[in-house]
C-alpha positions in Angstrom: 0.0 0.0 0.0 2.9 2.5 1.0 4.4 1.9 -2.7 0.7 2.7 -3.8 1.0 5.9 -2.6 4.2 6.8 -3.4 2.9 6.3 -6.8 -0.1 8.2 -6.3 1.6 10.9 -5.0 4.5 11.4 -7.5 1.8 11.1 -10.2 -0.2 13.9 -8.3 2.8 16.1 -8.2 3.9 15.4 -11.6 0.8 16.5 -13.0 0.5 19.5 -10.7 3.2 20.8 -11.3 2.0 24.5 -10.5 0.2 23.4 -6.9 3.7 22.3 -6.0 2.7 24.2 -2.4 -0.5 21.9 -2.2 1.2 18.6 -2.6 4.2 20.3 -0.6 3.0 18.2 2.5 2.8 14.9 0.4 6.5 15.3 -0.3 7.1 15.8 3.0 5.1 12.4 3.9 6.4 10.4 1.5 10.3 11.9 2.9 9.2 10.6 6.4 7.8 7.2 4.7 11.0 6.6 2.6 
C-alpha cells in the first residue's frame, strides 16, 4: 500500500506541477515514509 502511494503521490505532483505548495505536504510524507 505505502508503494501505492508513493505512486499516487508522485503522479499527483507530476501533474500539478503548479500546486507544488499543495502537494508540498505529500512530499514531506512520503520523505518521512522513505
Amino acid at each position: 500500500m505505502k508503494k501505492s502511494f508513493f505512486w499516487l503521490a508522485l503522479a499527483a505532483i507530476l501533474t500539478s506541477d503548479q500546486d507544488r505548495r499543495m502537494y508540498s505536504w505529500m512530499e514531506a510524507l512520503i520523505h518521512h515514509i522513505a
